[in-house]
C-alpha positions as CSV (number, residue, x, y, z in Angstrom):
1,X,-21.4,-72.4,15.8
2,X,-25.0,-73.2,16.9
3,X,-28.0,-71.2,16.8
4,X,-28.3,-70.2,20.4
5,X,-24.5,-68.5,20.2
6,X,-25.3,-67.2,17.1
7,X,-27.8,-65.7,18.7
8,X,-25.7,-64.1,21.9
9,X,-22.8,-62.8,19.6
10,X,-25.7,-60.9,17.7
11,X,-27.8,-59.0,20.6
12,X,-23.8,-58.4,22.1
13,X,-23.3,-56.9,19.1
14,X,-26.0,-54.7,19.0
15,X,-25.5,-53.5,22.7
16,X,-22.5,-52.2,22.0
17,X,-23.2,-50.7,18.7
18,X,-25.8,-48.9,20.8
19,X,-23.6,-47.6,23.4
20,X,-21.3,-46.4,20.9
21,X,-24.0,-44.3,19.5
22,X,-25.6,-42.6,22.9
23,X,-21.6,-41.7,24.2
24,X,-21.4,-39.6,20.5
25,X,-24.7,-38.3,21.3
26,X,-23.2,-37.1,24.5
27,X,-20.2,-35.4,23.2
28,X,-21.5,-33.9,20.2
29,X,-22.5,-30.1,20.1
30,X,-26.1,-29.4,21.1
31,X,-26.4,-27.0,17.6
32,X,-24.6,-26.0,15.0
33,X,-24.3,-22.7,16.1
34,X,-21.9,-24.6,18.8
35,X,-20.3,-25.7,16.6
36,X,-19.4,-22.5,14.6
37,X,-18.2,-20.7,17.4
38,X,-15.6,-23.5,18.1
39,X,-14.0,-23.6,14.6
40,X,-14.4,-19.6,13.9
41,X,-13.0,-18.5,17.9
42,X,-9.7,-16.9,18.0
43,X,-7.9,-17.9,21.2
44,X,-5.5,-16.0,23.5
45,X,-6.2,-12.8,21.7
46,X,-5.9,-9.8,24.2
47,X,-8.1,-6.9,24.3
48,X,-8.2,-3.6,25.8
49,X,-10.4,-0.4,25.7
50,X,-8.9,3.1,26.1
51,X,-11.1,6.2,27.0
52,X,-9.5,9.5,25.0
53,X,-9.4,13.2,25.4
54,X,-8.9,14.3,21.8
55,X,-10.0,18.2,22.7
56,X,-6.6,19.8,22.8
57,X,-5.6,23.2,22.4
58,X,-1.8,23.0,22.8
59,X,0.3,22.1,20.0
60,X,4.4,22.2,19.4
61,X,6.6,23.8,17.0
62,X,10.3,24.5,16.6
63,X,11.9,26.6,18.0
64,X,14.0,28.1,15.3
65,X,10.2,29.2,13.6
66,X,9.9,32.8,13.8
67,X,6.6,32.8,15.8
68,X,5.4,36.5,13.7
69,X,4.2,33.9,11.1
70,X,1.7,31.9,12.7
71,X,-1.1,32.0,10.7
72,X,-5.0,31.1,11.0
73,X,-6.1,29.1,7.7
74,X,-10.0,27.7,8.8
75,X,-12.3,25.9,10.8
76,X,-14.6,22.9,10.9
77,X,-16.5,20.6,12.0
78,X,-15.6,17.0,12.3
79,X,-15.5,13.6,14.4
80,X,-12.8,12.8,16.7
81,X,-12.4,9.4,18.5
82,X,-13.5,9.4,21.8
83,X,-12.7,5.7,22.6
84,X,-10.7,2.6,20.7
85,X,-10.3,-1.3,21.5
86,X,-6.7,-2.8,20.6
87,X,-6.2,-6.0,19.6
88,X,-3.3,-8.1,20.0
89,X,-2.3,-11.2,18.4
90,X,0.2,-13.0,20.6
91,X,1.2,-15.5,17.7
92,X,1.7,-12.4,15.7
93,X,4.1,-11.1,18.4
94,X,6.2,-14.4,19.1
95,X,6.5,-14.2,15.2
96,X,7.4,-10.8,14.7
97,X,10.1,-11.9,17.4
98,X,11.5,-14.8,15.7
99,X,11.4,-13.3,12.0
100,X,10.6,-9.9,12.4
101,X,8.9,-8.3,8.6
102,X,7.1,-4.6,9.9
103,X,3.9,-6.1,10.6
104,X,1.6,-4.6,13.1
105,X,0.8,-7.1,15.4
106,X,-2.3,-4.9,16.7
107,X,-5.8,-4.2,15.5
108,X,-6.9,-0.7,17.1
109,X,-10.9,0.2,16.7
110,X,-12.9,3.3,17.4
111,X,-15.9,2.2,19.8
112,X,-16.8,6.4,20.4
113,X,-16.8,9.3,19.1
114,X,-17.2,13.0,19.6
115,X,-17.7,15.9,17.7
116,X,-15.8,19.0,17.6
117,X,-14.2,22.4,16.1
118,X,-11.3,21.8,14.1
119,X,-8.7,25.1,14.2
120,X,-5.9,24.5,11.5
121,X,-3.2,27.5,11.7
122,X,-0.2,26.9,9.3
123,X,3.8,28.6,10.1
124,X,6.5,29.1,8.2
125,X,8.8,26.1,8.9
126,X,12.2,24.5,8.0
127,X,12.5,22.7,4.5
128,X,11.3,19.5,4.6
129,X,12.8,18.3,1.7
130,X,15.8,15.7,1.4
131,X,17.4,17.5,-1.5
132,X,21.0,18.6,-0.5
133,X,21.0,22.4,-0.3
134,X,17.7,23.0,-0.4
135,X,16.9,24.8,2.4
136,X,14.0,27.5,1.0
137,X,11.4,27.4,4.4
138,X,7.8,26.3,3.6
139,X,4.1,26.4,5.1
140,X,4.2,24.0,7.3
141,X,0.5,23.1,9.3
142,X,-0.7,22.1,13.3
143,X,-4.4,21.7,14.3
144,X,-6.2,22.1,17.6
145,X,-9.2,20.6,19.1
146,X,-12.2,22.6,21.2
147,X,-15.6,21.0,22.1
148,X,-18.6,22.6,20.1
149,X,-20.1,24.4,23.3
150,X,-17.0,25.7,24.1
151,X,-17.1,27.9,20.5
152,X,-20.7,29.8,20.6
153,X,-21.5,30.6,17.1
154,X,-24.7,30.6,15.3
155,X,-24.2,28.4,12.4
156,X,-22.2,26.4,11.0
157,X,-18.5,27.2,11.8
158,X,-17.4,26.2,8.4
159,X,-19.5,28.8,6.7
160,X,-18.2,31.8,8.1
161,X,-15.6,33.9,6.3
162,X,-12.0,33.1,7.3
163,X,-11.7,36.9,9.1
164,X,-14.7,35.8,10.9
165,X,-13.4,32.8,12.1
166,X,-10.4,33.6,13.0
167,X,-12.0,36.1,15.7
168,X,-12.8,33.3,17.3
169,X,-9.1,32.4,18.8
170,X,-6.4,34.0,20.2
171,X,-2.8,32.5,20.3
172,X,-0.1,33.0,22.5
173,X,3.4,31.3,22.2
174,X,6.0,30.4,25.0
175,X,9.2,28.7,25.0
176,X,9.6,26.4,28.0
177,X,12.5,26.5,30.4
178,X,13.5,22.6,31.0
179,X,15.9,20.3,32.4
180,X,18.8,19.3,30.2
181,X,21.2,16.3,31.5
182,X,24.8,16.8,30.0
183,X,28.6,16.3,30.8
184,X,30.1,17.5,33.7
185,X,33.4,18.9,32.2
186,X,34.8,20.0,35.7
187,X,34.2,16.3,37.5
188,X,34.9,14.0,34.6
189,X,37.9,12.8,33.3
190,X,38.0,13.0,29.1
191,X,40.5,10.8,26.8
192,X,42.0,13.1,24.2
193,X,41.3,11.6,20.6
194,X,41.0,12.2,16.9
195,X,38.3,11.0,14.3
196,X,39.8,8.8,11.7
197,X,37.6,7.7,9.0
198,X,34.4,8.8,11.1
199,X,35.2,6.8,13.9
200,X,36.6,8.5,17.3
201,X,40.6,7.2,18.2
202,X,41.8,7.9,21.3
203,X,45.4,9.1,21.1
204,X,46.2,6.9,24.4
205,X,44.1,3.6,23.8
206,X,44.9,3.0,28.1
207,X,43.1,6.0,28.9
208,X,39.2,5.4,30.5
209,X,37.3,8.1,30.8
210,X,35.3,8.8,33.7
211,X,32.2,10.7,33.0
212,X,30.1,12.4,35.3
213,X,26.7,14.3,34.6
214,X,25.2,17.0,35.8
215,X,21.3,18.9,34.9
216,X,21.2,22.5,33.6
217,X,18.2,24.5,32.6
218,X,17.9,25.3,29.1
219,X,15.4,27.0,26.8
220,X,13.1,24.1,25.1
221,X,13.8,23.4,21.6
222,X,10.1,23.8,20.7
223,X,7.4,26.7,21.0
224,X,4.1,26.0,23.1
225,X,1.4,27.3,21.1
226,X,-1.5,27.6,22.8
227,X,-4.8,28.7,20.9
228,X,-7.8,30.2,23.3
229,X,-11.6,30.6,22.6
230,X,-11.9,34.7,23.3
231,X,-14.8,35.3,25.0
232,X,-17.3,36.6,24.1
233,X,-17.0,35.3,20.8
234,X,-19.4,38.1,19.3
235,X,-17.2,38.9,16.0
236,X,-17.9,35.7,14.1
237,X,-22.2,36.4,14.8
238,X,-21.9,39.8,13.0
């Protein structure tokens, strides 16, 4: 090879080696904080915000509690969350899905919160215990929400004596009439049968039955408990 293509295959060389460099140039990030946010981003990750109402003053118990023993127990202050992001993680999802082990698949977060006047009242309840036979009743406990303003006291509410305090609210139970969807014994047609073994056996295995519904009103199977702010609320200043 002579010294004139020598010289060609060199500078071609060196014009490419060029371009080569300027295109990477190009493409590359323009910082490294570029560059973080592409390795550490998450993708396809689904988030929503949800505004709350956590001031309640309604709460549920059963119906076979004897409502004489509703009792006041105390009152506080504390924090309530106002508003929370979820997070959900689809690959979580199509996982849980395929192989499902209990795992939550979404991330909720408090963005907001409020404060307000914690009422806890406790009831004599049904045995919560698993023990066969054991059916002595216990204290059982619900808790209702109000805003601060809506509770005037001077103070703090956790400081005054529980008599005091309990001044504050009145409660008043009902036991709601609702809708109950069950068999209509008249219009349907019923398959006689035993239970063998736990399982039902109809004496005629030909026989279809033919059921047919019908809605009754029936007492609820809970009491709405509903504790008020009397007003004035003068007792708990003195």
């Amino acid at each position: 090879m002579n010294t004139t293509k020598i010289t060609l295959f060199v500078g071609a060389a060196v014009v490419i080696a060029g371009g080569l460099v300027l295109a990477v140039r190009k493409n590359a990030p323009s910082s490294t904080a570029d560059t973080r946010g592409a390795i550490g981003a998450v993708p396809n990750q689904a988030s929503t915000s949800r505004e709350l109402d956590p001031f309640t003053h309604v709460a549920s118990i059963p119906a076979t509690v004897d409502p004489s023993t509703i009792r006041f127990e105390k009152a506080k202050m504390v924090d309530l969350a106002s508003k929370t992001e979820t997070t959900t993680d689809p690959k979580c999802k199509e996982k849980q899905f395929r192989d499902p082990d209990g795992s939550n698949c979404e991330v909720v977060k408090v963005l907001e919160r409020v404060k307000a006047v914690e009422a806890d009242y406790s009831f004599i309840g049904p045995q919560l215990g698993s023990g066969e036979g054991d059916t002595h009743p216990t204290r059982q406990t619900f808790t209702v929400y109000f805003r601060p303003e809506q509770v005037p006291v001077s103070g703090e509410v956790a400081k005054l004596k529980r008599e005091q305090a309990e001044s504050l609210f009145q409660v008043s139970t009902s036991r709601p009439i609702v809708q109950e969807r069950v068999v209509d014994q008249q219009n349907s047609r019923l398959c006689k049968g035993n239970y063998v073994e736990g399982n039902w056996v109809q004496a005629d295995p030909k026989c279809q039955e033919q059921l047919q519904y019908t809605n009754r009103t029936v007492p609820a199977t809970y009491w709405a408990v509903a504790v008020d702010v009397r007003h004035p609320a003068m007792l708990a200043s003195r």
